[in-house]
Structures are given as C-alpha cells and as structure tokens.
C-alpha positions as MATLAB code, in Angstrom:
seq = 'XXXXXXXXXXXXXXXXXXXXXXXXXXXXXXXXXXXXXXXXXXXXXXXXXXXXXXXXXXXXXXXXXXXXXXXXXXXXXXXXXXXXXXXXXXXXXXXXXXXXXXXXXXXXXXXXXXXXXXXXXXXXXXXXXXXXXXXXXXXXXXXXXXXXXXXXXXXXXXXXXXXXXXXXXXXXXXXXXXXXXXXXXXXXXXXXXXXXXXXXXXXXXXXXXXXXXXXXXXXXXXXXXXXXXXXXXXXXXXXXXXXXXXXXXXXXXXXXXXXXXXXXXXXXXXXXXXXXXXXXXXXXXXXXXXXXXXXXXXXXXXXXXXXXXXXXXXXXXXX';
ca = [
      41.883  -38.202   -7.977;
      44.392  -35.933   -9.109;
      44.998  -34.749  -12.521;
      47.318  -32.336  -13.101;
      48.399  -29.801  -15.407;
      52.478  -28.761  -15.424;
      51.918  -25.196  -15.115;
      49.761  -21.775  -16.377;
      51.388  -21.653  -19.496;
      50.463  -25.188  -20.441;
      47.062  -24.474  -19.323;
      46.602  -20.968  -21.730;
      47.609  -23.085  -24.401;
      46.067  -26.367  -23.832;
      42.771  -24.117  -23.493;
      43.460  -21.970  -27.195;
      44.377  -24.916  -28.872;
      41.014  -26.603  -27.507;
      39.191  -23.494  -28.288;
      40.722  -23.582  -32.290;
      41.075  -26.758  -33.064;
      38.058  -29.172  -31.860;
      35.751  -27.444  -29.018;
      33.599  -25.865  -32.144;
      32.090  -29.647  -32.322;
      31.149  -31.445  -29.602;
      33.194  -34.577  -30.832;
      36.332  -33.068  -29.225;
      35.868  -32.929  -25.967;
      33.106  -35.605  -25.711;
      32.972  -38.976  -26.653;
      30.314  -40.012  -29.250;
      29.086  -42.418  -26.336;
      27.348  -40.300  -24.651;
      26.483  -37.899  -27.605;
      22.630  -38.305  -26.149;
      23.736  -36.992  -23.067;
      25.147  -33.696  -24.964;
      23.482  -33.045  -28.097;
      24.549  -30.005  -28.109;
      27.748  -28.866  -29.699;
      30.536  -26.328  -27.065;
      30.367  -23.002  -27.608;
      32.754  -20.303  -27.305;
      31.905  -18.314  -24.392;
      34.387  -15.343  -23.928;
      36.924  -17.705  -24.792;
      36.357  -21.096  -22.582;
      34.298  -24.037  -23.900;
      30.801  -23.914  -22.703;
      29.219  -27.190  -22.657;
      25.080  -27.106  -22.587;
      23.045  -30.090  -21.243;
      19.945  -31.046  -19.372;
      20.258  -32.583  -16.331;
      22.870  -31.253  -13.731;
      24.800  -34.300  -12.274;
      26.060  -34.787  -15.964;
      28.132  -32.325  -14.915;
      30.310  -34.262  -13.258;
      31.657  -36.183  -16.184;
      32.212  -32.981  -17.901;
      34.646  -32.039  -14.921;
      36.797  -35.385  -15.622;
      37.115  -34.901  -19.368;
      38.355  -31.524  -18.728;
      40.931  -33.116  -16.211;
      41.499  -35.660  -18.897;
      42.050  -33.041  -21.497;
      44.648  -30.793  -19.794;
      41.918  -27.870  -19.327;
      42.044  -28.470  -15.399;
      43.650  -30.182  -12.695;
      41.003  -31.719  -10.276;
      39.797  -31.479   -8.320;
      37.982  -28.207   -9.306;
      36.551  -25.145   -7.344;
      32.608  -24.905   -8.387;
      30.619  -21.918   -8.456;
      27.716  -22.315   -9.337;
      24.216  -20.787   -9.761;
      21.372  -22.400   -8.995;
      17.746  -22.069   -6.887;
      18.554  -25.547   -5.134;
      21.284  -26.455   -3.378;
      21.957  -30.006   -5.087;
      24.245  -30.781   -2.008;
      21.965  -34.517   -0.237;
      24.094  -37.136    0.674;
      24.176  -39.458   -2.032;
      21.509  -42.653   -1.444;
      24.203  -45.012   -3.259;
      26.324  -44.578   -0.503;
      29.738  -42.451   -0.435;
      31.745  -45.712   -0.137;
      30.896  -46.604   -4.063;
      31.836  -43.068   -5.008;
      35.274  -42.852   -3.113;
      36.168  -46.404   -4.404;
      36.141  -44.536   -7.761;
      38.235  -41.546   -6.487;
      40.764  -44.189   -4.711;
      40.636  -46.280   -8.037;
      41.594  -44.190  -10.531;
      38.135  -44.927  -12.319;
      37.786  -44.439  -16.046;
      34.996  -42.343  -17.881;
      33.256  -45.416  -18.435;
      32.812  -46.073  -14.609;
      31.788  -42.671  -14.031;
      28.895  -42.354  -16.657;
      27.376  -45.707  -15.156;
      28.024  -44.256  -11.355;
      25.978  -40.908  -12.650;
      23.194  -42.739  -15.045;
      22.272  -45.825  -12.274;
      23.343  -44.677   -8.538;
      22.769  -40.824   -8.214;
      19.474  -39.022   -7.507;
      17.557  -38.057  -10.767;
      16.232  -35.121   -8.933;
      20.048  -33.435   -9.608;
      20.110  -33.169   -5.588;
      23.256  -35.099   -4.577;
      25.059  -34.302   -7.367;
      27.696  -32.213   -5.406;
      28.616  -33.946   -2.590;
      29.220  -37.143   -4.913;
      31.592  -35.161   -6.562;
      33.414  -34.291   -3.744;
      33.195  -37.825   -2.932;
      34.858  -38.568   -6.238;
      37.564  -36.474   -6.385;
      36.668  -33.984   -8.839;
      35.045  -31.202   -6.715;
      37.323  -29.416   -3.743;
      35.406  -26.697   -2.828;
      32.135  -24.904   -3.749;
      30.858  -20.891   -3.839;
      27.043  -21.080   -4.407;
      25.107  -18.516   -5.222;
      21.035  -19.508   -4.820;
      18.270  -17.617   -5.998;
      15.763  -19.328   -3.070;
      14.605  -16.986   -0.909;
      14.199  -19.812    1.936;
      17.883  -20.901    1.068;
      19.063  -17.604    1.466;
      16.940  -16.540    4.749;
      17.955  -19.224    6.884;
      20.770  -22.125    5.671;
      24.334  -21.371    7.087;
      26.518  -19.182    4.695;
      29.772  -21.759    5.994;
      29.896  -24.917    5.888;
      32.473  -27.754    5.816;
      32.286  -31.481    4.401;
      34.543  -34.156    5.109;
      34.836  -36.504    2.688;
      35.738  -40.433    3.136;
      39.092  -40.256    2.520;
      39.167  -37.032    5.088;
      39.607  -34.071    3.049;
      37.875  -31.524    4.186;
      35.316  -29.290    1.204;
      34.678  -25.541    1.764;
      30.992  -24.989    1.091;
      29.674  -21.334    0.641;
      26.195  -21.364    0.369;
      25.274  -17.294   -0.362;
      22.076  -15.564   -1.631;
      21.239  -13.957   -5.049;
      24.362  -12.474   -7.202;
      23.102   -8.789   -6.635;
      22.167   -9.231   -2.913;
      25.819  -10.325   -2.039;
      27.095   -7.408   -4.143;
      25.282   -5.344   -2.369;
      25.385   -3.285    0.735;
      26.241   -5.696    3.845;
      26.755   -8.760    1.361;
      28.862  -11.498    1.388;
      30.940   -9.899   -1.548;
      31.454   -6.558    0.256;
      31.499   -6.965    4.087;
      34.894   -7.892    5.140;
      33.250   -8.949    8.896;
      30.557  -11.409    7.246;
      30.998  -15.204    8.347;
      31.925  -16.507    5.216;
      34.467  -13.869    4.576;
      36.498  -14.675    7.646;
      36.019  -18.475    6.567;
      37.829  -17.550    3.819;
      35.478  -16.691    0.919;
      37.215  -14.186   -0.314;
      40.688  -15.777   -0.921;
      38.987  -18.879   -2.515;
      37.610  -16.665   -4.703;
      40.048  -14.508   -5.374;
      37.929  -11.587   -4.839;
      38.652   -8.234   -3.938;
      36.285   -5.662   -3.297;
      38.093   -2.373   -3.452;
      39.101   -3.057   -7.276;
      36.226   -5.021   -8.333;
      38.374   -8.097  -10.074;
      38.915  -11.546   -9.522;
      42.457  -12.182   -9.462;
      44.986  -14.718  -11.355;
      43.793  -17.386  -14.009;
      42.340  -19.514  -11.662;
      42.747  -22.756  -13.538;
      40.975  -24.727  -11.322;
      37.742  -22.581  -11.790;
      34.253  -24.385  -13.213;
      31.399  -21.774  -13.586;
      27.964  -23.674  -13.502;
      24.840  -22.403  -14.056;
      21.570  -23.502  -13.835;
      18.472  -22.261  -15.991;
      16.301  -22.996  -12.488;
      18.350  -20.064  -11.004;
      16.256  -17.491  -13.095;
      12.959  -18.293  -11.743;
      10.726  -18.396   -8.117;
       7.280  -19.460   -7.406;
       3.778  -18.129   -6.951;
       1.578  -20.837   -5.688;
       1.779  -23.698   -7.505;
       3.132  -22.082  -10.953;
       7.064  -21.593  -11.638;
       7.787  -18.172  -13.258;
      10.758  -17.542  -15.121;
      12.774  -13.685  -14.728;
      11.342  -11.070  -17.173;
      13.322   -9.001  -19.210;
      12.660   -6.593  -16.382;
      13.995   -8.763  -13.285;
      16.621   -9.785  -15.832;
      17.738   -6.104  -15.993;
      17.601   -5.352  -12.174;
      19.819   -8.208  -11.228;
      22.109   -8.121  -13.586;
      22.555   -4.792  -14.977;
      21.713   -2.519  -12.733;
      24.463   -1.301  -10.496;
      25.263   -2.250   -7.126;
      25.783    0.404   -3.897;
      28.478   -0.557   -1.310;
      31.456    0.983    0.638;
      33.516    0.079   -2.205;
      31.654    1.146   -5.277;
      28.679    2.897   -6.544;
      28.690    1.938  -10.342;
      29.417   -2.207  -10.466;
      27.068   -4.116  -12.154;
      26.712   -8.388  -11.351;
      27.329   -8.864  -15.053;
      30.743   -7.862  -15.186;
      31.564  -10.027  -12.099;
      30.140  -13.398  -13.833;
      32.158  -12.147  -16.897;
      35.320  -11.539  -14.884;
      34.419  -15.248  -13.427;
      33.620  -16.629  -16.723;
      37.182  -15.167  -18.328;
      39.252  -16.918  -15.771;
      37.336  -20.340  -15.695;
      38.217  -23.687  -17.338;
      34.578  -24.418  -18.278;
      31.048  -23.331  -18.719;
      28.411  -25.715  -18.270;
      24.926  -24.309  -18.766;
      22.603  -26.862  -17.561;
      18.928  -26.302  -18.850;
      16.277  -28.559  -16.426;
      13.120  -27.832  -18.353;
      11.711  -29.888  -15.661;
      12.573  -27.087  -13.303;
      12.157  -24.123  -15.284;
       8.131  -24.691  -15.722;
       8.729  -26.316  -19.257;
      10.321  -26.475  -22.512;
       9.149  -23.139  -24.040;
       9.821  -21.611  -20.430;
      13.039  -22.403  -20.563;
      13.839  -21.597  -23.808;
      12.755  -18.101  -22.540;
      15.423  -18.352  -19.851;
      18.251  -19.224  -22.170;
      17.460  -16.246  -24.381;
      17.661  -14.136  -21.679;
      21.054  -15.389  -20.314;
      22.238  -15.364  -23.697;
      21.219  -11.283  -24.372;
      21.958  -10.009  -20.942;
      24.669  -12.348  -19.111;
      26.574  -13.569  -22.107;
      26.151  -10.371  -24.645;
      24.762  -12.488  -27.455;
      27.668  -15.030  -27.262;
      25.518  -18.455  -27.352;
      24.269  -19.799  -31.564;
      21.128  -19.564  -29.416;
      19.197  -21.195  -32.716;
      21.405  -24.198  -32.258;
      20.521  -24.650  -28.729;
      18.144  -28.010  -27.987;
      17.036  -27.436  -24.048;
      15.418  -30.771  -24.091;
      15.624  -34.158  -25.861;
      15.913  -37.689  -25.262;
      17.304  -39.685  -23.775;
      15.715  -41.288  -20.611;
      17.771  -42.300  -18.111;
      17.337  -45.915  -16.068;
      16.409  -44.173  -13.079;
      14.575  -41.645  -13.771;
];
C-alpha cells in the first residue's frame, strides 16, 4: 500500500502545520473511534508528534493515519526499542493481512484486523505490518540479553506479495555504540547487509543524515527493564545514566553519548510512538517509573508527564 507524499518540502510543512494546528489534541490525528485506544493526547517531542498508548500492535494504525495525513509515505522504516522482538508469524494467517495491503483497506478494516486477528501478546505485530504494507524495513535495538547473545543480527522476510523486508535485529543502544558494535565496525554482518545506509548512519561524524521521511521511532517501556528470577525490574536512575548518558569509546569517538543518537533519530522521524505495556514493565506504578525516566533522561523533560495515563481501559476481544 503506497501512500505518498510529493516531495521534502511538502513533508516539512505538512509536519509544522500538524505540529501547530491540531497534534496538541489527540482529535487531529486520531479519530474519536478509537479514542479508548489513545487516551492520551500527542505530544510535541523535539518537534514530531509523539503518540503514547498501551499495547504495541496499535501501532500499526498509527503508521496508516500518518500515511493518511501526509506525515509519511508507507511503507515506513521502524526502529524500534524494545526487550522482545514482536516479529511471530501472525496466527490469522498472512493471506488476511496482504488482502488488506492489495485492497487498499480503510482504517476501519485495519482496527478490526489489529483488535480480533493479531496476537494480544504484541508478538506478531511486525511482520503483520510488513504483511500490510505499512512496514518496509526494521532496525531493532533489544535490551534481552538472550536476544542479543545468540539471534542473527541479518535477517530478510519475504512478504506475500514478494517484497523482500530488511530486519536488523542488534543488542542494547550503548553496546552497538560501542567498541566492536554494530554502529561502529564497518566489517560487522549487518553493516555489510547494509545497516548503515538504511540508517543513514555514519560513524566518523556521529549524525544521521537527510530528513528521512519515512522514519517511525518506536519505543517500548519493556525495553528499560530485565529479570531476576521471577520479578521484572525496571532501570534505575543509575542504569538510566550509564546507558544513556555516559559516553561511548570507539575508533571513531571518545565523547558520544546514546542520547544524542535517539535525539538525532527522533529529529528526523515522522512519528514517536511510546508504547507503555504495564503488563510488561512489572505493573502500573513500575511503569510509571519508566516513563519518568525516559521523560528526564532520553527526552530532556519534553513529555506533560502529569498528563500521561500508562494504563486504562479498554479490553480488547481477544485478550
């Protein structure tokens, strides 16, 4: 499903005139239909609309109404944080999800696909939006230490119509900026698969290059925590601090910090979606916790964290 947008200038201005004129209430960008789904009203998030919801496959419709809108033409790179990989095959069967994508389906179609035929876990959430046409490729960063230790950092997905999806599957933001990391070692197997130029990374300046207006950032709040025995822990201030702020040492640099490269990603990005999963995060006030923290060291106090609701109602059929 393609929906484009004319050019980069169309896209700077769609995106201010979003940003001024509706995106400070949630009634712009989203229907009142599925106001449940998104309580929550956009923020401003160094200048792109940052939509904050619950459960990650919602993310998905987000995606469309932003191809809808003019603030992207899908399909749409992902990257995305996260301590699962979200990336089953769907149960419902990829033929019911291309159907959509070969359809031209409406927003309508789309929330029923997401509330009655995809996982409730949030763990096929991904490939069904490949599957859909909204999603090309994907740059994962996973805070598992399993995940990182032993999945593939390549990996390719052909969808049902044939198109082929570029999945990067990488470690934790500060390990890849590190020594011998994806983000710094030219000879690394994702690299020569092409991270780098999906990405627009480079390394030796420390920037992401061009607007990227195909660009989603998505994070989720389960990123920011790991086990011990059966409890879920989220980041301390302290862990907060080390992984973000702390500088990373490589051949190219001495002083960079992984907060100013989710910035630089976050400045050329269409969207923000900021998905909570209390579920995940070891509970309501847990989470809360880990949205505070984002807010004060990832988005430097950006987020009307008081206006903030990490979970609510409603319940979905199949859940």
């Amino acid at each position: 499903m393609k929906i484009p947008i004319r050019n980069r200038e169309t896209f700077k201005f769609v995106k201010q005139q979003y940003m001024g004129d509706f995106l400070k209430t949630a009634s712009g960008l989203i229907p009142h239909s599925v106001a449940d789904i998104y309580p929550n009203r956009i923020q401003n998030i160094f200048g792109i609309p940052g939509v904050i919801f619950r459960d990650h496959r919602w993310t998905l419709p987000i995606i469309y109404l932003c191809g809808k809108n003019g603030l992207a033409s899908l399909p749409i790179c992902l990257i995305t944080f996260d301590r699962h990989h979200d990336a089953l095959i769907p149960k419902c069967g990829v033929e019911k999800l291309s159907e959509f994508n070969v359809n031209l389906g409406t927003f309508e179609e789309l929330v029923d696909l997401v509330k009655y035929d995809l996982s409730p876990r949030d763990d096929d959430w991904i490939i069904s939006g490949m599957e859909l046409g909204l999603i090309s490729h994907v740059i994962q960063f996973c805070s598992n230490i399993g995940y990182e230790d032993h999945d593939s950092p390549y990996s390719e997905y052909d969808d049902s119509s044939g198109t082929a999806h570029r999945f990067y599957k990488l470690g934790r933001l500060k390990k890849e900026l590190s020594y011998k990391g994806v983000l710094t070692d030219k000879d690394h197997q994702a690299v020569k698969s092409g991270l780098w130029n999906t990405l627009g990374w480079d390394p030796a300046v420390c920037e992401i290059s061009g607007d990227m207006p195909n660009l989603i950032v998505d994070i989720d709040c389960d990123y920011f925590t790991f086990f011990w025995d059966t409890y879920v822990l989220p980041f301390t201030e302290e862990i907060f601090e080390g992984e973000f702020k702390y500088p990373c040492q490589s051949s190219f640099y001495s002083t960079y910090e992984p907060v100013r490269f989710i910035r630089s990603i976050l400045r050329r990005a269409s969207v923000l979606t900021l998905v909570t999963e209390p579920d995940f995060c070891g509970g309501k006030e847990k989470c809360e916790a880990i949205v505070s923290n984002i807010n004060n060291f990832i988005f430097d106090g950006n987020l009307d964290f008081g206006a903030i609701d990490v979970d609510y109602l409603p319940k979905y059929p199949n859940e």
